[in-house]
C-alpha positions in Angstrom: -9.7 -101.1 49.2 -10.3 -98.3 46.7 -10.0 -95.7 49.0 -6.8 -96.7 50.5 -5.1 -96.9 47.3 -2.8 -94.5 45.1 -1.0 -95.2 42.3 2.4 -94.2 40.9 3.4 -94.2 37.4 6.7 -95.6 37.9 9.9 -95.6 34.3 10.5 -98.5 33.3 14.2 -97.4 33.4 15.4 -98.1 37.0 17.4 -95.1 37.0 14.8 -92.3 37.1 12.8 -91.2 40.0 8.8 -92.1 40.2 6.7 -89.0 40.5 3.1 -89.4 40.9 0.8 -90.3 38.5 -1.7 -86.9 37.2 -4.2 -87.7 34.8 -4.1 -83.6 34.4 -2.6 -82.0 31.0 1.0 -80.9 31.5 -0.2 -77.4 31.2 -1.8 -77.1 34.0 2.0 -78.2 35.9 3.3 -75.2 34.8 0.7 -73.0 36.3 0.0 -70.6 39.5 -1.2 -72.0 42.3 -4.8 -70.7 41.9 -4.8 -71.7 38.6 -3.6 -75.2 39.5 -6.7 -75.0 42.6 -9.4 -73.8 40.2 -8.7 -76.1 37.3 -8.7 -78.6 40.2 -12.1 -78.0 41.1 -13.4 -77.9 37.8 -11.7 -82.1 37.4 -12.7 -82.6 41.2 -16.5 -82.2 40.1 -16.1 -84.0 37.5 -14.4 -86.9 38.5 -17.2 -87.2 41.3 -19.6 -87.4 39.0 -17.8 -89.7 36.4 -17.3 -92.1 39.7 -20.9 -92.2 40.2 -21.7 -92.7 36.9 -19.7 -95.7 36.2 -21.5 -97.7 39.3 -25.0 -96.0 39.2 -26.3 -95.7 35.7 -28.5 -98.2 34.1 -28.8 -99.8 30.8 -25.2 -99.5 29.9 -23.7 -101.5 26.6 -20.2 -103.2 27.2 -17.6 -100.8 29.1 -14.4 -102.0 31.0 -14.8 -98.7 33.4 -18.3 -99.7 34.5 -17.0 -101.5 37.0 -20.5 -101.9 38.5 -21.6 -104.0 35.0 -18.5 -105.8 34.8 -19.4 -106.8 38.5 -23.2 -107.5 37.8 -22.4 -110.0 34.9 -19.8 -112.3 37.4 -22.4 -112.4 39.9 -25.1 -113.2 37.6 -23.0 -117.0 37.1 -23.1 -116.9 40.2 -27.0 -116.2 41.1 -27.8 -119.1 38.3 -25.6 -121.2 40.0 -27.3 -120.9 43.0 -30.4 -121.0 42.4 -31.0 -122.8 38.9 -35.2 -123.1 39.2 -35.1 -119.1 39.8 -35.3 -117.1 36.6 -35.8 -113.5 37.2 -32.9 -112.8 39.7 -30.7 -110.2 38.9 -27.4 -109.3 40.1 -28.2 -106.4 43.1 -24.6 -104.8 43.3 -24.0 -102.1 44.9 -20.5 -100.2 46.4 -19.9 -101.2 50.8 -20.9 -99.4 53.3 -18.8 -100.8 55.8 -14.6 -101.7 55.6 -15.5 -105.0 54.5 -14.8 -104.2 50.8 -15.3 -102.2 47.7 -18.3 -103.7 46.8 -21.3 -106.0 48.1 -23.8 -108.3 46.2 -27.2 -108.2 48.1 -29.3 -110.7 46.7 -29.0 -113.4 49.9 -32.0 -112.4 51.7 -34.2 -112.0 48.6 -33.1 -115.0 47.4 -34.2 -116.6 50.6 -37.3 -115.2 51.0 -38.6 -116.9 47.8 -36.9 -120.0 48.1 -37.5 -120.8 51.6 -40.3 -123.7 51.9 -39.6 -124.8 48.0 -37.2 -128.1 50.1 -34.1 -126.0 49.4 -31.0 -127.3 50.9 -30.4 -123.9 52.3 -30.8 -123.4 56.0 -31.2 -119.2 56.0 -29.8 -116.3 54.3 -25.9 -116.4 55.1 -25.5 -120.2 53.7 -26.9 -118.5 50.2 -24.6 -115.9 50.8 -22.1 -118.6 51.0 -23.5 -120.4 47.7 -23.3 -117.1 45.6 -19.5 -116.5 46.9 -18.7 -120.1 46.0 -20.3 -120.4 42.6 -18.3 -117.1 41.5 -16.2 -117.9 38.6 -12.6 -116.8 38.5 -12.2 -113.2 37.6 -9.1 -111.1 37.4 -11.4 -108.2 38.8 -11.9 -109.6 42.0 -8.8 -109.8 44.8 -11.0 -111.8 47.7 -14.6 -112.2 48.8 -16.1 -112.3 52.0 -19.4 -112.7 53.5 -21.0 -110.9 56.7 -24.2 -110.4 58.4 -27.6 -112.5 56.4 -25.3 -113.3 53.6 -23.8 -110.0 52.1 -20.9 -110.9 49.8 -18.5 -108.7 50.2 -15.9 -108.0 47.0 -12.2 -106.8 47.3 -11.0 -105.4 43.7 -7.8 -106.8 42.3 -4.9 -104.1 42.5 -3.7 -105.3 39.9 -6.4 -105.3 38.1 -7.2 -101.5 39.3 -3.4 -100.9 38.4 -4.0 -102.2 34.8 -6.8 -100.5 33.6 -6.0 -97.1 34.8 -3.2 -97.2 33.1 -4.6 -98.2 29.7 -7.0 -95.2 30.9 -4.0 -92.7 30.7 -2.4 -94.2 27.5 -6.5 -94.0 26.1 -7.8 -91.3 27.3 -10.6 -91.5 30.3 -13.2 -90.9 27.7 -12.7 -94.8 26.8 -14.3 -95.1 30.8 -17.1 -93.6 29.3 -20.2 -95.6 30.4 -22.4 -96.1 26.9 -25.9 -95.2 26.9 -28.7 -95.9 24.8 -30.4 -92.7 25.6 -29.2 -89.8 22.9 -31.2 -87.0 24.8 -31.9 -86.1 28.3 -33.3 -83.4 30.0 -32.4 -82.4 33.5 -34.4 -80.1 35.4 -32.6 -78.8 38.4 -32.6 -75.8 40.8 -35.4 -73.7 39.7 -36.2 -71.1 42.4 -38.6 -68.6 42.7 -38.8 -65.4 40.7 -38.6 -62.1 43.4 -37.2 -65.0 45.9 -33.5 -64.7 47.0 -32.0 -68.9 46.6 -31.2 -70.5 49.8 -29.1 -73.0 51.0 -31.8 -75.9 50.0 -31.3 -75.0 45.9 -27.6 -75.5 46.9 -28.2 -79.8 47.1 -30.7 -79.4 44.0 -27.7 -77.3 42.0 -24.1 -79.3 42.9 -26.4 -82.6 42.2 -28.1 -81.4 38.8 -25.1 -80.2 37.7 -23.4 -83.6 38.7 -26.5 -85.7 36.5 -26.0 -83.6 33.6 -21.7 -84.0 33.6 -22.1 -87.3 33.9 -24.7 -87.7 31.2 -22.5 -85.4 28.9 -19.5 -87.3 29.9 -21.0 -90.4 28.2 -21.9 -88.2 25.0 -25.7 -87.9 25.7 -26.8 -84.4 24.6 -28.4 -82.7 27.4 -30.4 -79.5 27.9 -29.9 -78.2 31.5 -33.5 -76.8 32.5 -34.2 -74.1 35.0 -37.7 -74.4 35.8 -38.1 -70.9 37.7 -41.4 -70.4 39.4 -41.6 -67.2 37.2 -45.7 -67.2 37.3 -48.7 -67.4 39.2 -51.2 -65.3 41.7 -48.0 -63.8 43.7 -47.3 -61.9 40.9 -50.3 -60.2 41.1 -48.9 -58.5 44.3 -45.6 -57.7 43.5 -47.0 -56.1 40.6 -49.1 -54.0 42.2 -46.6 -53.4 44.9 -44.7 -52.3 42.6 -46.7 -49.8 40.3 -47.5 -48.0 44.0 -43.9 -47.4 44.9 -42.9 -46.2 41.7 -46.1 -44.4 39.7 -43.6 -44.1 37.2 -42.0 -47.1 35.6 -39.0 -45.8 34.6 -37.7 -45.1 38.4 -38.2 -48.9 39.2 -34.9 -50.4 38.5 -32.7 -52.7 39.9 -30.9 -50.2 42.4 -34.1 -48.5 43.0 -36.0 -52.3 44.7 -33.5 -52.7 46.4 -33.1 -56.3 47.6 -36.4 -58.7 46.2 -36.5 -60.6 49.3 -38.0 -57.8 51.4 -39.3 -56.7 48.5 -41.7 -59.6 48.1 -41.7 -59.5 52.2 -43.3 -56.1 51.9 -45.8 -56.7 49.1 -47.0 -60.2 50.8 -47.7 -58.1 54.0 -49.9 -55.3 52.5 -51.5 -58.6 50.7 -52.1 -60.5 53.9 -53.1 -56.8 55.7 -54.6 -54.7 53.1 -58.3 -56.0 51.5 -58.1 -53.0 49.0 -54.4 -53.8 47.9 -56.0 -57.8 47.8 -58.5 -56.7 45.6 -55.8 -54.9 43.2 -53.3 -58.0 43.3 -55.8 -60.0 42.1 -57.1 -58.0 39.1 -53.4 -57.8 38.2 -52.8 -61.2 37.9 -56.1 -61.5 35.2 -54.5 -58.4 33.4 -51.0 -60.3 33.6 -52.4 -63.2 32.6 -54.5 -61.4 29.8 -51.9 -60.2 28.2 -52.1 -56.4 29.3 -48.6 -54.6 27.7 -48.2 -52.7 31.2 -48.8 -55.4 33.6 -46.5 -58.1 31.5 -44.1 -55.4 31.1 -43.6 -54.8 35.2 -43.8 -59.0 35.3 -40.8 -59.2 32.6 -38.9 -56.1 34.9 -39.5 -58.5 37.9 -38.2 -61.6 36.5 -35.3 -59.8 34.8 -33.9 -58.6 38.6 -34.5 -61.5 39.9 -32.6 -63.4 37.2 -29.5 -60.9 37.2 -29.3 -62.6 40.9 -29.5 -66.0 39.9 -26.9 -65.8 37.6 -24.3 -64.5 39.9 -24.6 -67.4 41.7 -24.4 -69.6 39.4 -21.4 -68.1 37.6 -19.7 -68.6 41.2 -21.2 -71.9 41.1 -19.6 -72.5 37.5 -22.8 -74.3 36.8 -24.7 -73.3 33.4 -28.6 -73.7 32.9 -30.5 -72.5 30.5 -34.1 -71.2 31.9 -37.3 -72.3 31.3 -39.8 -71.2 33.5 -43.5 -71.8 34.0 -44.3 -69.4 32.1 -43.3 -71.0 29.0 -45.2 -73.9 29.7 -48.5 -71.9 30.3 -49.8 -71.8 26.9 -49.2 -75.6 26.3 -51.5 -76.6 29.4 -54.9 -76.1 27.4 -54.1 -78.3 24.7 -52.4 -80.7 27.1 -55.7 -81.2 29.3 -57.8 -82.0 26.2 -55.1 -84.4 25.2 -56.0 -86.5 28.0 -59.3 -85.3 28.5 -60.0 -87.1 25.1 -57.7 -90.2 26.7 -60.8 -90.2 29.0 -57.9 -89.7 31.7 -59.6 -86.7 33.2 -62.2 -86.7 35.4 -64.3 -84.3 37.5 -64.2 -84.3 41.2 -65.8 -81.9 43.7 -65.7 -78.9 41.3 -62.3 -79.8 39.9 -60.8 -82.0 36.7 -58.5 -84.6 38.0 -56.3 -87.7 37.1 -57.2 -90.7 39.6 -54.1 -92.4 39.7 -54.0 -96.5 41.0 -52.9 -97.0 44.5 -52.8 -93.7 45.8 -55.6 -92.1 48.0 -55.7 -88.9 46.5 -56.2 -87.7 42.9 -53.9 -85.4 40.9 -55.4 -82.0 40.3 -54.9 -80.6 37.0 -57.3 -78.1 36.7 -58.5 -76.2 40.5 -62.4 -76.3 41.2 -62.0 -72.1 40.4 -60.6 -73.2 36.9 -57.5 -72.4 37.9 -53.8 -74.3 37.0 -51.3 -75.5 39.3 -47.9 -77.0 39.5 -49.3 -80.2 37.8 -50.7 -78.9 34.8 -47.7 -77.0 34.2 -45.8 -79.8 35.2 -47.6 -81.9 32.9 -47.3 -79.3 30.0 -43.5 -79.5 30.3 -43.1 -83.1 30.3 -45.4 -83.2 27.2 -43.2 -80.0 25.2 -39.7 -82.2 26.3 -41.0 -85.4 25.2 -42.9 -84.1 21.7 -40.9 -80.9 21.1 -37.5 -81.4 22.5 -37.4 -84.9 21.5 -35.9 -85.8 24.8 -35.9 -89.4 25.8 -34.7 -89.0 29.3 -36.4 -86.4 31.8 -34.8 -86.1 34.9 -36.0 -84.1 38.0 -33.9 -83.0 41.0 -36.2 -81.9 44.0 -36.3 -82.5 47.4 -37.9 -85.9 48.7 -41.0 -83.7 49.7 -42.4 -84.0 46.2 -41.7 -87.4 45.5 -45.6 -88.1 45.7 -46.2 -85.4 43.3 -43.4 -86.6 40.5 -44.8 -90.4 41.3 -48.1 -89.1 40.4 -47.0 -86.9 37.3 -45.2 -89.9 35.8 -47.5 -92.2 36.5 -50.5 -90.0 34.7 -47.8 -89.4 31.1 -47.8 -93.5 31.4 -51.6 -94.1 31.4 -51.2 -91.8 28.5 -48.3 -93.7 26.6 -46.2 -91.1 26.6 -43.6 -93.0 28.6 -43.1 -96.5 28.9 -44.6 -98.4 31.1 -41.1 -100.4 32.2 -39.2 -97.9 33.6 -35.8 -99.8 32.2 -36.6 -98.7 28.4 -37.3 -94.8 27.0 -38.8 -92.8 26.6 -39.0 -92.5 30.7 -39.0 -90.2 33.7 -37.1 -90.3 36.9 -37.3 -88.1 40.2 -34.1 -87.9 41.9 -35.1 -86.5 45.2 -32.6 -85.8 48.0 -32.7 -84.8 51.9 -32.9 -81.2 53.6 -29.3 -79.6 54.7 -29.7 -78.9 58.8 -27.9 -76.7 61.6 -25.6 -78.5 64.0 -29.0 -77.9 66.2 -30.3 -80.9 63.9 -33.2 -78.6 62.4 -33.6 -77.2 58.9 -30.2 -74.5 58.6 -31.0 -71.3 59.7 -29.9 -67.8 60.5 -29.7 -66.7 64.0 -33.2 -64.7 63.5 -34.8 -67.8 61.9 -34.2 -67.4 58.4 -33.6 -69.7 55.9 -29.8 -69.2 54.8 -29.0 -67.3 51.7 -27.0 -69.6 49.5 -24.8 -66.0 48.4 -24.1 -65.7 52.5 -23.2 -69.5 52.2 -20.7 -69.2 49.5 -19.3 -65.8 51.1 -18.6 -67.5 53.8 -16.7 -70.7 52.7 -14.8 -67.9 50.4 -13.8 -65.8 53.5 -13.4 -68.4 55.6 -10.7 -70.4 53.4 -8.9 -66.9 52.0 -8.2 -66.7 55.9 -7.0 -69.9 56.5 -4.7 -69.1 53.2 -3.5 -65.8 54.7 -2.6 -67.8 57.9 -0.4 -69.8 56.3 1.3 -67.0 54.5 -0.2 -67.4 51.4 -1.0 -63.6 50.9 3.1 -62.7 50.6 3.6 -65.5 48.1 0.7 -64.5 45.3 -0.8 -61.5 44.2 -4.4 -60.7 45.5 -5.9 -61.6 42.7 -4.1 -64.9 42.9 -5.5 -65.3 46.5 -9.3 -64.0 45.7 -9.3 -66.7 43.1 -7.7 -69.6 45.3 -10.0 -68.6 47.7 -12.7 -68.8 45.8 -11.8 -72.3 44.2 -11.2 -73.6 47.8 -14.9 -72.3 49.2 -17.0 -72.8 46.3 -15.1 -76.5 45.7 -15.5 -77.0 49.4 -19.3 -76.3 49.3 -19.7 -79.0 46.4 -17.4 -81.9 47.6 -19.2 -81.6 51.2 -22.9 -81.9 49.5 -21.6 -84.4 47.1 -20.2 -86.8 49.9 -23.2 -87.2 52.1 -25.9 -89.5 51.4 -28.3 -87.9 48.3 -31.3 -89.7 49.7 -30.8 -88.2 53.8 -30.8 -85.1 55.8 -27.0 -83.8 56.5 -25.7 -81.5 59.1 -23.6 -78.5 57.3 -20.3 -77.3 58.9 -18.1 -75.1 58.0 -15.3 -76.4 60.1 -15.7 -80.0 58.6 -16.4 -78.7 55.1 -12.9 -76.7 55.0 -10.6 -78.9 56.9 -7.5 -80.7 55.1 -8.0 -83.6 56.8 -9.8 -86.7 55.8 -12.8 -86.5 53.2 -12.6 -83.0 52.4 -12.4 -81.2 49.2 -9.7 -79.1 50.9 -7.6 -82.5 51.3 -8.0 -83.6 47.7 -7.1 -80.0 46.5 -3.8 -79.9 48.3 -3.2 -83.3 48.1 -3.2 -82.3 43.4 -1.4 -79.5 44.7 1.3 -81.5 46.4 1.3 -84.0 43.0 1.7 -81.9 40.3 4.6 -80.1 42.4 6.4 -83.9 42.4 5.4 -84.4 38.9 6.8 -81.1 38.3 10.1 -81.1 39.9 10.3 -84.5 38.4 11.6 -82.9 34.9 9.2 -85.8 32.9 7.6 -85.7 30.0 4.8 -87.2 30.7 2.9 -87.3 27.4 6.3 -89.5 26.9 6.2 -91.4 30.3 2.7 -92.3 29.5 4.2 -95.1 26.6 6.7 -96.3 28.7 5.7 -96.3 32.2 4.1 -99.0 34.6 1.3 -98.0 36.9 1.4 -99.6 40.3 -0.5 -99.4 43.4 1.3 -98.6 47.1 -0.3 -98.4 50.1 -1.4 -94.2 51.1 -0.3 -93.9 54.5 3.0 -95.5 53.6 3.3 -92.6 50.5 2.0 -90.1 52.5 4.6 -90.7 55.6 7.0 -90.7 52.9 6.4 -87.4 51.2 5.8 -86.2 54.8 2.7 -84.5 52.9 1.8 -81.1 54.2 -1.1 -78.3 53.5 1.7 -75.9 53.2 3.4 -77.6 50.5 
């Protein structure tokens, strides 16, 4: 299976040795050890991503690497075959679960379901399993087939086959893996905290898997613009703002040093706010001024945002992760003229003091306008998929939020069709998608905490997978080998690559329990593993004395079993 498999890039010429097969520059063979780990996290991201992309993206054109599509059109043969009377079957691929193989087709129990009582000579789901497997047509892809359970067929990929096209891969460059889209422009909106809010560990899943979307999207040449929708307006402002003009009369004392940390800083204004009907009163004539226009409020709004955004970007420099911010309050203008857009549709409606959008098949409407006249996260989020579908041109608007607001996106999307703004078949642009995943929990299975009940900074997350992995370094005696900037930056590539692998690995769509022990241990499906394990490789490759620009035109790849390799190089973390 794939993920017992490595492959060696063997001379042709008996005589020479066979060091393992890099797709890494040469360059980065003659480097430190910490500049070997960081570039390593850099390619280990990426190559996540690429992975995904080659079996997950749809509406591909022809592409060897898209294994997934290669897959899809053998099983379509198949599915015809099968069932000749059914015309609108399509090829449901997708990669195992279980050890029974590297990928499954799931279209058995479907398949029965509509053809059951038609006088089919099928007796139940695994005998159509058994019909698909039969019908396949040769293909070099495939090594074996199996089928288990109500008819999942179950696909082994040739080695050879594997063997072969990674190496035309490293004579072509992996940029020939490239899946192809039709889509020239995407948006992806992803992390977007809240202004005066410190990020915790939930806009660490909404990060690591925007960031991942928008790799793989640039990977297959799409241009995409990397969104960060803060939550940079709104009545809470009207607090901190006045909050702040009474701790510091005088504007020029309110800096960065001088607020201290915004978390308790917001803590602090929101209790006078919930305590204080006088200081109420005030907040809420200063978001009317803010939103006005008033020079004095907008300038303590723009001082807010600023500290708050300094933060941010720590973070994500750690992160390596760029975004270029757009927050709510650059939609606001847009909103007015984006309601009577529809309003003239004869989309919106008034209900119970408020303008809505009814939307088909779901109970509730979606409020665009409040019964006070107020806006809320739908008419902004309205106003921004109208600017990135008019204005940015975008044909491709992805979202990356928690399954919580997979109503709301539903309802969003569904409201820009009734307005033909996107298509109505979600399988052509311009179109919208809402990649939602699941909440990161304590080993006590509840959300992941602090020890007085907070939610987790994501800074204290990523200090800790730092500290934590710069120990385990020192243990090894790592510290009298390199320099300590040498260990501060392994350290760092170790933590911060950690924290992404472990996100990465676990099911987007499900809740995960976070552990640091698992997350930083070299064994098994770690990032820690994979790191050492390139370590380990480019020393071979290395020691090898190769050229492997030059190896690359002569050379045969070839697969071996990994546990046989890795007894063999009696593979260590101290390597």
């Amino acid at each position: 299976m794939i993920g017992s498999l490595t492959f060696l890039l063997a001379p042709v010429s008996s005589s020479s040795s066979s060091p393992f097969l890099s797709l890494h520059r040469l360059s980065c063979f003659h480097s430190s050890p910490s500049d070997i780990l960081r570039a390593t996290t850099r390619r280990l991201a990426l190559a996540a991503t690429k992975t995904r992309s080659i079996t997950s993206m749809a509406n591909e054109e022809e592409n060897t690497g898209n294994v997934k599509r290669e897959l899809e059109k053998v099983f379509d043969l198949a599915l015809k075959a099968t069932v000749r009377n059914e015309t609108d079957v399509r090829p449901l691929i997708a990669a195992c679960t279980a050890k029974f193989g590297d990928y499954q087709c799931n279209n058995a129990m479907g398949l029965w379901s509509k053809i059951k009582g038609k006088g089919t000579e099928f007796k139940g789901p695994q005998p159509v399993g058994q019909a698909i497997m039969k019908n396949l047509p040769p293909s070099e892809m495939i090594e074996s087939c199996s089928v288990a359970g109500p008819g999942f067929v179950n696909v082994v990929l040739s080695k050879n086959w594997m063997a072969k096209n990674i190496q035309k891969m490293l004579v072509d460059g992996i940029e020939t893996w490239a899946p192809k889209l039709r889509v020239k422009k995407a948006v992806v909106d992803f992390s977007s905290p809240n202004i005066a809010k410190e990020m915790h560990v939930g806009h660490l899943r909404s990060t690591i898997i925007g960031d991942s979307l928008a790799r793989m999207l640039e990977f297959s040449n799409v241009e995409v613009l990397r969104r960060n929708h803060v939550g940079d307006w709104g009545t809470q402002f009207g607090m901190l703002i006045e909050y702040l003009f009474e701790k510091f009369p005088n504007s020029e004392d309110a800096n960065e040093t001088a607020i201290g940390e915004l978390q308790e800083f917001y803590r602090r204004s929101k209790n006078r706010f919930d305590s204080d009907p006088a200081f109420k009163e005030r907040a809420q004539q200063a978001v009317v001024r803010l939103q006005s226009g008033e020079p004095k409020y907008h300038e303590a709004w723009a001082q807010i945002c600023e500290i708050s955004r300094k933060e941010f970007d720590k973070v994500y420099k750690r992160l390596r992760v760029d975004l270029e911010e757009k927050g709510e309050s650059f939609y606001n203008p847009y909103i007015p003229g984006v309601i009577d857009e529809l309003s003239k549709q004869g989309l919106v409606e008034e209900s119970q003091g408020a303008r809505v959008i009814f939307i088909e098949g779901v109970n509730i409407p979606l409020i665009i306008v409040k019964s006070d006249g107020g806006f809320n996260y739908a008419s902004t989020d309205l106003a921004a998929l109208w600017y990135r579908l008019n204005e940015e041109k975008a044909e491709w608007i992805i979202y990356v939020t928690d399954v919580g607001q997979q109503l709301h996106f539903d309802m969003v999307f569904s409201a820009a069709k009734r307005a033909g703004w996107l298509s109505a078949d979600d399988s052509t642009y311009p179109k919208a998608s809402h990649v939602g995943f699941g909440l990161v929990l304590g080993e006590d299975g509840k959300r992941l905490r602090t020890r007085f009940s907070e939610v987790v900074r994501l800074v204290d997350l990523l200090d800790e997978a730092k500290n934590r992995s710069k120990a385990v370094l020192i243990e090894r005696g790592k510290d009298k080998e390199w320099t300590e900037e040498e260990l501060e930056q392994t350290a760092e590539a170790v933590g911060y690559g950690a924290a992404k692998y472990f996100d990465l690995k676990n099911n987007r769509l499900t809740n995960y329990t976070f552990s640091f022990d698992q997350m930083l241990n070299d064994k098994g499906n770690t990032a820690v593993y994979l790191l050492y394990a390139h370590a380990r490789i480019c020393s071979i490759i290395r020691k090898s004395g190769k050229d492997i620009e030059e190896l690359k035109k002569v050379g045969l790849v070839f697969e071996v079993e990994a546990l046989t390799m890795f007894q063999r190089s009696s593979f260590s973390i101290n390597s």
